[in-house]
N, C-alpha and C positions, 0 to 999 in steps of 0.2 A: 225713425223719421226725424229729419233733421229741423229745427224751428226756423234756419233762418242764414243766410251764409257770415261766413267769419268776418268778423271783425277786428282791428287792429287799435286796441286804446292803451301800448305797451305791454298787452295782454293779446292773445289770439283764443277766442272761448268758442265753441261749438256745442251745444247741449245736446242730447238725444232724450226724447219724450219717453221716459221711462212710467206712465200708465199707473203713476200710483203706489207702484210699489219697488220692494225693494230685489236687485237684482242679485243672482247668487254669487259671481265672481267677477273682480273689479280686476284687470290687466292694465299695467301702467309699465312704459317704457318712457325712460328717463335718457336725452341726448346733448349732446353739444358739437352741434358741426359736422354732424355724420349724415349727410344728406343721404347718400348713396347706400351706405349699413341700413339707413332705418328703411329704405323705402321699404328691402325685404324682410324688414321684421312687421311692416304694416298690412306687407300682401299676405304675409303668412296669417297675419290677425283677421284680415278681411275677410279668408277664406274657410272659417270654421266653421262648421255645421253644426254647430250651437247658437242661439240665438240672446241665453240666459246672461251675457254678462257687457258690462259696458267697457270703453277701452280710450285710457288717457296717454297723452300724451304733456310730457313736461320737460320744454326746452331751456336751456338757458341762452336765449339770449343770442341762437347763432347767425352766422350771417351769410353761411354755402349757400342758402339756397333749402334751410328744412322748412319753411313756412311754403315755398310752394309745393313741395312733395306732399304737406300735408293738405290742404288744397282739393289736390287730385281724387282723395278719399274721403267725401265729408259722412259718407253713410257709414262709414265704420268708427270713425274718431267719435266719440262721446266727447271729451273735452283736450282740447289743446292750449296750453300757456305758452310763453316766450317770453321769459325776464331771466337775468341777471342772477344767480344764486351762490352760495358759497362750496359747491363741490356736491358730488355725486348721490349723497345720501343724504345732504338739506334737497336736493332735485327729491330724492326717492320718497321724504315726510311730506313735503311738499301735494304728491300723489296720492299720500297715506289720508290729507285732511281733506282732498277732493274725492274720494273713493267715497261709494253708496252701495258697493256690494259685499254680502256675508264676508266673503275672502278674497284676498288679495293677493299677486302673484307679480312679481318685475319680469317684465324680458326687455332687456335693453338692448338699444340700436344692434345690429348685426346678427342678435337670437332670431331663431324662430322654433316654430312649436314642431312636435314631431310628424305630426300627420293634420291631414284637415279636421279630425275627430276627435285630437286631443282634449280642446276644452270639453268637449260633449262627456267622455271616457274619464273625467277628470271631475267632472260634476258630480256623478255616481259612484265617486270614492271619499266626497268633502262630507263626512261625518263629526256630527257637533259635538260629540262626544271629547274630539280632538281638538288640541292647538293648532298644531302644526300637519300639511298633510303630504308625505314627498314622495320623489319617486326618483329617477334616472335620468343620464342625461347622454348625448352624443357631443365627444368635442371636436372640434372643425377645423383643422389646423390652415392658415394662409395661403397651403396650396390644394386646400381641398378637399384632405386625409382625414378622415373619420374614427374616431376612435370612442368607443362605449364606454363611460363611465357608471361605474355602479356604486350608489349610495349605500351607508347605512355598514352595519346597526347603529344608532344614536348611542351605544353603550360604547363606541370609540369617539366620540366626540371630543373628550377632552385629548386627543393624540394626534389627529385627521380631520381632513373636511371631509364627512360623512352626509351634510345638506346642502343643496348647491340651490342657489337664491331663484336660478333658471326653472327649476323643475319646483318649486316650494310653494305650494297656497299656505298661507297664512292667516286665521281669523284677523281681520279688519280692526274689529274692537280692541284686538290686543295692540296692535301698532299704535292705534288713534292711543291709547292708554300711555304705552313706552314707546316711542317713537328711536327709531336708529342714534346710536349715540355719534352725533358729530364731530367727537374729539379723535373719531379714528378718519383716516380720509383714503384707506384702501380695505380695510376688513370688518368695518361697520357690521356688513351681515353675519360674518362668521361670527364676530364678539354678541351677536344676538342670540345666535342659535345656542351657542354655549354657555350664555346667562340664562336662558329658561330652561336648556336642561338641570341647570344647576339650581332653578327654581324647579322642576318637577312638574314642567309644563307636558303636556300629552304629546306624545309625537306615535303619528301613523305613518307606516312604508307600505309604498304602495309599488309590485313590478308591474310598471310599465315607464316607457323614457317618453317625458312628458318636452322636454327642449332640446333643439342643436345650438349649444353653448359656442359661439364664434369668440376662437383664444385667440392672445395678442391686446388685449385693453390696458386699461390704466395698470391693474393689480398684477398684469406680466411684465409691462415694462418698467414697471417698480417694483420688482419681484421680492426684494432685500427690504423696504419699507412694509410690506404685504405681510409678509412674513414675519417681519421684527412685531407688525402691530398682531399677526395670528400669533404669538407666541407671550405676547403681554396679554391677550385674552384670554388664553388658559392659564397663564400664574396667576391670574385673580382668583381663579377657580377653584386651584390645585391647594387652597389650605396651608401654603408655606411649605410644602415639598418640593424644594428644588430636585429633586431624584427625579420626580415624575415629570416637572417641567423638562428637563432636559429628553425625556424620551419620546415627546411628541414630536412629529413629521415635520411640521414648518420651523423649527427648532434646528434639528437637526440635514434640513436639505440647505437653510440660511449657513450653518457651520461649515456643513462640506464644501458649498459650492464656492464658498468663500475663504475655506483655508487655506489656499494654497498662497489668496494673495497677499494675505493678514501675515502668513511665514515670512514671503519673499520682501515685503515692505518693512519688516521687522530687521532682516539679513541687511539689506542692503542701508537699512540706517545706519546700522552696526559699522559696516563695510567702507562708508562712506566721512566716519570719525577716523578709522584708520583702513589706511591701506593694505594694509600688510597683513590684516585679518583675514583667514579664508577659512571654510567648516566643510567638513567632508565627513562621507558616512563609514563608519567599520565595525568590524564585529565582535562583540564580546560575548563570550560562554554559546554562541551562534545568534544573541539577537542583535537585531542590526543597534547601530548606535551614532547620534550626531557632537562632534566634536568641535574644538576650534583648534587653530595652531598659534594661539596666543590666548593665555588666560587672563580673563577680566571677568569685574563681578556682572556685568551686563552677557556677556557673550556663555556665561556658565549659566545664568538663570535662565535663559532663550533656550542651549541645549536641554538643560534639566527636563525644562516646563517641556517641551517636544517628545524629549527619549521616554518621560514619563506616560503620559500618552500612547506612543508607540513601543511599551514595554514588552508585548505580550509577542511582538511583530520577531520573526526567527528565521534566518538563512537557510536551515537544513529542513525545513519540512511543515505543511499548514498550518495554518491555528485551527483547534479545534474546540469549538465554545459548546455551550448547553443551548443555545440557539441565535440563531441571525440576527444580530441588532443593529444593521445599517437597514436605513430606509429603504422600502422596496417598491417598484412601479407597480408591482400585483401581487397579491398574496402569495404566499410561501405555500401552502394547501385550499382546497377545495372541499368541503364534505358533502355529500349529494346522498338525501334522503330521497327513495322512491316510496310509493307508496299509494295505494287503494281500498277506500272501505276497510280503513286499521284504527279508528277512533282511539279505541282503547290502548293502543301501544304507541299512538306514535308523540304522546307528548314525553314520554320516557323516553324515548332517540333527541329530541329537540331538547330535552333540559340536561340531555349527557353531554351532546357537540357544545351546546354553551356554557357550560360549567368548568369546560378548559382553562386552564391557565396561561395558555399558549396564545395569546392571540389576534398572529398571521393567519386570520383562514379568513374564509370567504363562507358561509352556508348555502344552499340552493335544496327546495325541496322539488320532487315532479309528483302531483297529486293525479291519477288515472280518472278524471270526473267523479271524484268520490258524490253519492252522496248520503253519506252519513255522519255528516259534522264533523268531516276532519277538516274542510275548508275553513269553520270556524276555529280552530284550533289553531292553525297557520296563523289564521289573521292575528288572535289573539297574542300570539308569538313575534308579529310582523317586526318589532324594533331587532331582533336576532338573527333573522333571516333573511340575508340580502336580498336573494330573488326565488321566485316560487311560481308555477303554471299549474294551471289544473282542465286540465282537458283529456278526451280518448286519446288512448293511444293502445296499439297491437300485443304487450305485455310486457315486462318487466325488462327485457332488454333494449324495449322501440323506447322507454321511461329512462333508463340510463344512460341513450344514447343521447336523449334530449340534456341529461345533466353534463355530459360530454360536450356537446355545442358549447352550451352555455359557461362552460367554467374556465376559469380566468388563471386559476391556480398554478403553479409551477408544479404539484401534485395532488394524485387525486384520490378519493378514497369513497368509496359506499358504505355509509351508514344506514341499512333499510328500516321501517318502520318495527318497532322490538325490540331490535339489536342497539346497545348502549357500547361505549368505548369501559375499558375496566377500570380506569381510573379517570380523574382531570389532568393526571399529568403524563397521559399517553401523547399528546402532540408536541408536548416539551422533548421529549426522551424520540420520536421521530426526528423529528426538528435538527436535533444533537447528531444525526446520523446521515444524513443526507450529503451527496458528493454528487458531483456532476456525472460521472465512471456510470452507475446505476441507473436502473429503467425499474426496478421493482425492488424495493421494499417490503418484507412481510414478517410477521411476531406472530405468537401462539395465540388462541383463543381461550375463552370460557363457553364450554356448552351447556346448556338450560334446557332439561327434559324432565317435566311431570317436578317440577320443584327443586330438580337436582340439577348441584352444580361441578360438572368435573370438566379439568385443564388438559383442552387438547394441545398439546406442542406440534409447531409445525416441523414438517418435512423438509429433508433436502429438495431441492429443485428439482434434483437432478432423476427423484423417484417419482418426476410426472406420466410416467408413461407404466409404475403402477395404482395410481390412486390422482388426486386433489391432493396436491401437498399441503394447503392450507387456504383457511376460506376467503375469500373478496373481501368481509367487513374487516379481514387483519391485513389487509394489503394495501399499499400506495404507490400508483402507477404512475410514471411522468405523464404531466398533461401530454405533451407534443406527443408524446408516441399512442396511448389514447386517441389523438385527435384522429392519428391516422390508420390504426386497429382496433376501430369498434366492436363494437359485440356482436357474432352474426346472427341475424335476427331467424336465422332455417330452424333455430335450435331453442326450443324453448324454457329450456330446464337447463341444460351445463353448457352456454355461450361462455363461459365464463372458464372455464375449465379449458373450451377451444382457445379462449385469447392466450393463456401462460403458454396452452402448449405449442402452441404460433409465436410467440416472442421467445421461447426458452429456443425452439429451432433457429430462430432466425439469429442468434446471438446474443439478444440482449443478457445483460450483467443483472441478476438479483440475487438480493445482502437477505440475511437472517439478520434481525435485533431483536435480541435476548428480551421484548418484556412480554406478556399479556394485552392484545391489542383491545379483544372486544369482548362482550358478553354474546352471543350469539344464541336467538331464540329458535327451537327446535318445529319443523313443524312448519317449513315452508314449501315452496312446490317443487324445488328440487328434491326432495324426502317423498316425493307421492308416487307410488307406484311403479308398474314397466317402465314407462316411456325416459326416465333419467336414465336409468341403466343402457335404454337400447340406444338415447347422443352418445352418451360418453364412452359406448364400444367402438360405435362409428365415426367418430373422432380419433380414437385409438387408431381403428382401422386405416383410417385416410391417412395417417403421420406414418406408418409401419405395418411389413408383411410379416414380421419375425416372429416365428409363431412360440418361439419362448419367450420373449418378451410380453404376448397378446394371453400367456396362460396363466401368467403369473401378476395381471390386473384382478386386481380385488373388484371392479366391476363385474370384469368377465366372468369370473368365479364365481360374482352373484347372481347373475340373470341365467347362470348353469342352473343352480340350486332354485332360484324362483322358477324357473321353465319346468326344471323336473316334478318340481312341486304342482303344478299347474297340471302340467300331464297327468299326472298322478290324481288328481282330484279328477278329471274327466274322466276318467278312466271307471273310477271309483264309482261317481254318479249315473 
């Protein structure tokens, strides 16, 4: 209920009768002259089916035309200002000392929330236990194009933006306490998030995409300033390791995107002293190499410092590193735990994937409605695992196909609840091996029965048509062909066994690497009984008629001897 229409005394204030008490979440969008962005970020506010939180508005001062937009809304605005301010995040403290709710959340002109539900869905995740409480977001490119981003784990913070300010409830009290530091005027938020990690502030992840992030603002069209200040917020962090500073992402995307002109402004100062100077690239021993055709101590230090650099860089054939260290738009792998009613095994999967050394990946678990406290488990884990569902689903293939949808990875791999990787530095030693040429990847296992541990080595490929050459948890598939040869769900014991012998026909290229991928627990449903034997004959059957080929499967051979045996019991009885 509004007390009374706006007033303008350089100030534009609207109260909402807040009854006494305190509301759970305070939403403030902060603008300047975005009449048109903010109306939709006010209709998205208006229309939320929560009733629990109030909603500020803090202008500086503009003169499009956002005092009438605001106006048009008085039952949704809680409070609106209009003055004059020093830049985006005195606007955003600004909001932080007019907020009256537990937490606090920005969406700034042009965001809006992901559904009408969000605040609702959003309230039943803000546990006091937490500082921080985040989740996902959608970015929205200026023609339209939608692209998912996914947060998290907070354990890469110092290297990425892993909190994005759209999707982040924040306790209140803690802002009102440390208020945004003003001396940054594009990554304010980010140098927050990484100062209270660095303080041991609680952070909760939560899947679900709580904002549509509208790209194109101040922090893109100053992308180099953005960046320069996210890259001075983690060298505070980082303890005086320049090593580490230089491997963080805003670091390194400000270098690239900028050296070519940092080189060419360099050349042509050079070029521009004399004429007659000119540098051209050749080969020595096959790496390439930048020269001049006149030596001067300027024009040897420019080459030096370059060829240095691009030492490693060779005419006759790739570089081949221990793994990827150019910036990448998506992680390099994917690990996708399934799992149901596995309490006791599945924090041993979850403390194996994050204990890598390696880490380009992305985690995702698919829980089957457990309920037996593995959802608390997840949670408990929430800073490690990007994204997680727990709902029915038809069995362990209709669960992997969901980690399929969902995964972002340039490879992908199933770690199921039990099954641990053999070492931390099984994704480094992937990593090392990975070529565009390949669709499958796969390494020997460890199998675990009754306390024993003996080293299955994998098979040739090429002997899929008599056995499993080797298990899923030692394998890593390209996303894209995943995407598009799922698991068939007819088959509910060896889907898995039909995907290799579907890709091994159809051409695709898979590599042996020589290590120990996984520890593999004995004792899951594809080990139970007929019905594995009888897919994986009938898979046999449907790829070939060759009947010495079909005699000389080790399935076949086995559901000989289990039948006869079978027979033989009835018989008996």
């Amino acid at each position: 209920m509004v007390k009374g229409f706006f007033q303008y005394f350089g100030r534009l204030v609207g109260l909402r009768e807040r009854q006494g008490r305190q509301v759970n979440l305070t939403v403030v969008t902060v603008t300047y002259n975005a009449s048109e962005a903010l109306e939709a970020t006010v209709k998205s506010v208006a229309s939320q089916s929560s009733s629990d939180f109030e909603y500020i508005i803090v202008d500086g001062a503009s003169t499009d035309g956002t005092a009438d937009v605001v106006r048009k809304y008085p039952e949704a605005i809680s409070t609106f200002i209009s003055e004059p301010d020093e830049g985006i995040y005195h606007a955003m403290n600004k909001g932080v000392q007019l907020a009256s709710g537990r937490w606090i959340l920005f969406l700034n002109a042009g965001d809006t929330f992901f559904s009408e539900d969000t605040v609702l869905a959003l309230e039943t995740e803000l546990d006091e236990e937490f500082d921080f409480v985040f989740g996902d977001r959608n970015r929205v490119s200026n023609s339209g194009e939608t692209t998912l981003e996914l947060s998290g784990p907070i354990q890469d913070t110092l290297n990425r933006e892993v909190v994005f300010h759209q999707a982040c409830a924040t306790k209140t009290s803690l802002l009102k306490e440390k208020p945004y530091n003003t001396n940054y005027l594009l990554a304010a938020d980010f140098e927050y998030i990484v100062s209270s990690w660095a303080r041991q502030r609680r952070f909760k992840k939560i899947s679900m995409v709580i904002a549509n992030f509208q790209s194109g603002g101040k922090s893109a069209t100053q992308h180099v300033l953005a960046r320069l200040e996210a890259s001075h917020a983690i060298a505070k962090y980082h303890k005086g390791e320049p090593g580490k500073v230089r491997q963080n992402s805003f670091y390194r995307s400000l270098a690239w995107s900028n050296l070519g002109f940092a080189i060419n402004d360099k050349l042509q100062a050079l070029k521009s002293k004399s004429t007659d100077l000119e540098f051209y690239v050749s080969s020595d021993g096959g790496k390439l190499k930048l020269a001049a055709n006149i030596s001067t101590r300027e024009a040897f230090e420019l080459t030096n410092c370059i060829n240095q650099a691009f030492s490693s860089v060779v005419t006759k054939e790739p570089i081949s590193s221990a793994a990827p260290e150019a910036p990448r738009g998506k992680p390099l792998f994917t690990i996708v735990t399934v799992t149901f009613n596995a309490e006791s095994l599945l924090q041993q999967t979850i403390d194996s994937v994050l204990s890598q050394k390696f880490r380009d990946f992305e985690y995702i678990i698919i829980d089957g409605a457990s309920t037996d406290g593995t959802v608390e488990i997840i949670r408990k884990n929430a800073d490690g695992v990007t994204r997680w569902i727990s709902e029915r689903d038809s069995g362990i293939y209709d669960a992997m196909n969901k980690g399929i949808d969902l995964a972002s990875g340039e490879w992908v791999n199933f770690m199921n609840a039990g099954d641990i990787f053999a070492s931390d530095d099984v994704l480094s030693s992937i990593a090392a091996n990975v070529s565009d040429k390949d669709a499958v990847l796969y390494g020997d296992r460890y199998y675990i029965k009754d306390g024993r541990k003996e080293l299955q080595c994998a098979k040739a490929i090429d002997t899929i048509f008599e056995r499993m050459p080797f298990g899923h948890q030692s394998t890593f598939v390209r996303c894209d062909v995943l995407k598009n040869y799922k698991f068939n769900q007819t088959y509910k014991y060896a889907a898995d066994y039909n995907l290799l012998m579907s890709l091994y026909l159809k051409g695709y290229v898979f590599r042996y690497v020589n290590i120990p991928v996984c520890e593999f627990l004995a004792g899951g449903q594809s080990e139970s009984g007929l019905r594995p034997y009888l897919e994986t004959i009938k898979i046999l059957l449907d790829h070939t008629s060759n009947k010495e080929v079909i005699a000389k499967n080790i399935y076949f051979k086995a559901f000989q001897r289990i039948g006869m045996e079978l027979c033989e019991k009835v018989v008996e009885e």
